[in-house]
N, C-alpha and C positions, 0 to 999 in steps of 0.2 A: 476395564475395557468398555462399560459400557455408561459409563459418568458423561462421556461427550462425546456422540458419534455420528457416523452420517446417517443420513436418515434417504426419503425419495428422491432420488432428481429433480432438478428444478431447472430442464433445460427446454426453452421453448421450440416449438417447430417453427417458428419464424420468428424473424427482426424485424422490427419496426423500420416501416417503408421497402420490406422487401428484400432486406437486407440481409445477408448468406452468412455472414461472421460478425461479434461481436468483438470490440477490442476497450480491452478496460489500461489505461495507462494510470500508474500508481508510483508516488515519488513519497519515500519517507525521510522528511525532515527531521533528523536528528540530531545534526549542527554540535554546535558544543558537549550535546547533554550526554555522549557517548562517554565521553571521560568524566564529568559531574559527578554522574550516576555512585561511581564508584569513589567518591571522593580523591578522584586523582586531582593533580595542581599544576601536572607539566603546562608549558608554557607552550611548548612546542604541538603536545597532542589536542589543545586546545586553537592553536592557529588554524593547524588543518581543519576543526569542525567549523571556524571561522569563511573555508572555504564556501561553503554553501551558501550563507547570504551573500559575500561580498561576489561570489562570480557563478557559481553554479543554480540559481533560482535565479538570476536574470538570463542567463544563456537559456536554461530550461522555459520559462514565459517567452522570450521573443520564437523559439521554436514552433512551442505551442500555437502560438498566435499568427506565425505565416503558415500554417498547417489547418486552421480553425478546429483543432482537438481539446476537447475538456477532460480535465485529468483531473484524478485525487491525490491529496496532497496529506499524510496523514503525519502529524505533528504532537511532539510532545508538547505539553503545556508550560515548561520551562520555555519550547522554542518559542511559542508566542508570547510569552512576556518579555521574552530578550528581544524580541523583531516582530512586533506586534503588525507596524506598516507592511510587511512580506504579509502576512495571513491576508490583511485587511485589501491589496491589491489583487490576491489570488482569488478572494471571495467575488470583490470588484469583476475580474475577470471571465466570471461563469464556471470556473474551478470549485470542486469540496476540499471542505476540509473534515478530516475525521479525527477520532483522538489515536492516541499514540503514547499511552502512560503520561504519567506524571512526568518524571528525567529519566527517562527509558528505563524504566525499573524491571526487576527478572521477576515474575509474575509466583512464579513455582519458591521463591524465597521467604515469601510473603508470607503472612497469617491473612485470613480471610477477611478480617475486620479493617487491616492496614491496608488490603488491596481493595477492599469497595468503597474507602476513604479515599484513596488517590484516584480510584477512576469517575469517582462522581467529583470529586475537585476539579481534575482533569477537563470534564464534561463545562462544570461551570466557569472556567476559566477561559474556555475556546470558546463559547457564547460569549460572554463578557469582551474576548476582543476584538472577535469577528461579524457579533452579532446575529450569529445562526446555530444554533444548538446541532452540531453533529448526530447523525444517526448512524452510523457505524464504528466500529474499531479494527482496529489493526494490533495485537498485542505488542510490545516490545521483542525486537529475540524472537517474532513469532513465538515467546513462551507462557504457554497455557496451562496455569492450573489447574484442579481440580473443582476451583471454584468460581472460575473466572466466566462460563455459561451462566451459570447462574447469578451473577452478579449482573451479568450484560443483560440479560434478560429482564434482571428486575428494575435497570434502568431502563426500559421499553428500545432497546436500539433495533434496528433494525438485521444489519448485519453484523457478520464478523471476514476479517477476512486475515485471516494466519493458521488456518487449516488446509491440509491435503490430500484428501481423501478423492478426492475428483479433480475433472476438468475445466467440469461446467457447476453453475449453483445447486446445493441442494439444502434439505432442510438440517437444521442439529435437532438431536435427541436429545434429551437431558435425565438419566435413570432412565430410558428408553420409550420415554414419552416425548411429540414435540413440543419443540422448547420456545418457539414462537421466532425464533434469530436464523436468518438465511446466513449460509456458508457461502464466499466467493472465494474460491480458493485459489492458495499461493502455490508457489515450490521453490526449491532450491535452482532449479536448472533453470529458472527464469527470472533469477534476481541477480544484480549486476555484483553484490558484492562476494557472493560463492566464486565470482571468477578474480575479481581486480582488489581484493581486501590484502594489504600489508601488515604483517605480527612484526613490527620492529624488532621486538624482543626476543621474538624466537624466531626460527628457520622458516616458517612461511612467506613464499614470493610468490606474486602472479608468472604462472605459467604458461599462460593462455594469450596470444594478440587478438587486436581488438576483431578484425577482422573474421576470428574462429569464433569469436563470440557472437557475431552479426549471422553468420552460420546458423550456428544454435537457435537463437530464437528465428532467423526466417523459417528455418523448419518449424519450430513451435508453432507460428502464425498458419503458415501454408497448411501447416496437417489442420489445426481448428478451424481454416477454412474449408479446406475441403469435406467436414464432418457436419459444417455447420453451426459449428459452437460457438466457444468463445476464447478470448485470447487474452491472458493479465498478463503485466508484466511489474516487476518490482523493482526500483531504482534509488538510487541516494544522491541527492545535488552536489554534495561532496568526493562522489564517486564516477557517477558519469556525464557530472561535470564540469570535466575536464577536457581538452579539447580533441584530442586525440580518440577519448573515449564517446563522445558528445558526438563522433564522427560514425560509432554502431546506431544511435538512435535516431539520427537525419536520416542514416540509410534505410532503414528498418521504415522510418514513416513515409518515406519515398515511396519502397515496394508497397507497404498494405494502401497508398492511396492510390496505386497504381491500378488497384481497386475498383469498381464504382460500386459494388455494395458490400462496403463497409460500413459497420455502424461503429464509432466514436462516442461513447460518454463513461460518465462518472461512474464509481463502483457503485451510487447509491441508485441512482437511472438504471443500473443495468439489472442489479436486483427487485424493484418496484416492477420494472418489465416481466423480468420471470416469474415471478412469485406472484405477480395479478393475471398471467394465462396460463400456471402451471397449477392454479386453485385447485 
């Protein structure tokens, strides 16, 4: 219970410029390495992760870009050695990139020594492509081991962001001391694949139109704005986008810029913000 937990809030009474709500947009590239991982060799579950470079990380940048929002883009290090130039444009951009395991590895599988081998690989590999050493993570599977604070930590990162304990930032514990790594936290009710993910294999279907989805998070938004907080969201190029689906998050950035104080940035902006007036 108490190996990794939350610790104080870390939600500021205000945004920078004045601004009433924060909004963190967050895309996990995982493209291929979804099936990799597991030494699968379909032909077919490897097209679909194919999706993501070839249409969905361009559809996602030109959004991005008639919208002026900087998003995090959190990537396994298999992706950026297969699509090295996707990182290297994203960086271009004003966009982060964060790590995202080695080939989405299950964190919780691992022995301690083979996960703090993959995630300092990981670390030096996204440097080497992108040329800016990552300071945050995103685990795979949001799955978190027992030793994965403590590894993050002793690589100096700054955050994490695959915990759910809150809304807004706050600090980890680690043995119930803090651990020096701010918490941006996730959830299931605001990640696009809890609604739109296909089990081929077994009886799972999306149940949900896109439209009930767009639902959901504008409530998500609207309540953290009206609290003041902050608002993440988790997404897959592969997932939402597609066009139909691509059609929840035009409308979604429509309402929050319908906005004028909104504040737009990176998971790692939005932490350095909290965590330098929540001191």
């Amino acid at each position: 219970m108490n190996r990794a937990r939350a610790g104080r809030s870390l939600k500021p009474a205000a945004w920078p410029g004045g601004a009433k709500c924060a909004v963190a947009l967050s895309f996990d590239s995982d493209h291929d390495t979804f099936e990799l991982r597991d030494g699968g060799k379909s032909i077919s579950a490897l097209s679909q992760g194919h999706f993501g470079p070839r249409q969905g990380i361009p559809r996602l940048r030109r959004l991005l870009a008639d919208h002026s929002i900087p998003a995090t883009f959190f990537v396994p290090a298999i992706t950026a050695l297969h699509y090295p130039e996707e990182q290297r444009a994203l960086i271009a951009e004003g966009h982060e990139i964060g790590l995202h395991g080695w080939i989405h590895e299950r964190n919780t599988l691992l022995d301690e020594t083979t996960e703090r081998d993959l995630q300092y690989r990981a670390a030096d590999t996204l440097e080497k492509v992108t040329g800016v050493r990552p300071v945050g993570i995103r685990t795979p599977s949001w799955d978190f081991s027992e030793n994965t604070l403590k590894i993050t930590g002793e690589m100096g990162l700054l955050y994490d962001s695959s915990l759910m304990a809150d809304v807004d930032c706050y600090e980890l514990l680690l043995d119930g001391a803090p651990s020096g790594v701010v918490e941006l936290p996730v959830e299931w009710i605001r990640d696009d694949a809890a609604y739109l993910i296909m089990d081929r294999w077994g009886g799972l279907r999306p149940q949900i139109a896109p439209h009930d989805i767009l639902k959901i998070f504008t409530q998500e938004f609207d309540e953290a704005y009206d609290e003041g907080g902050l608002f993440q969201l988790t997404m897959h190029p592969d997932i939402i986008g597609h066009r139909s689906r691509l059609w929840i998050l035009r409308q979604l950035v429509r309402h929050m810029r319908g906005k004028q104080d909104v504040w737009f940035a990176t998971h790692a902006d939005i932490v350095i913000y909290a965590k330098s007036v929540c001191a």
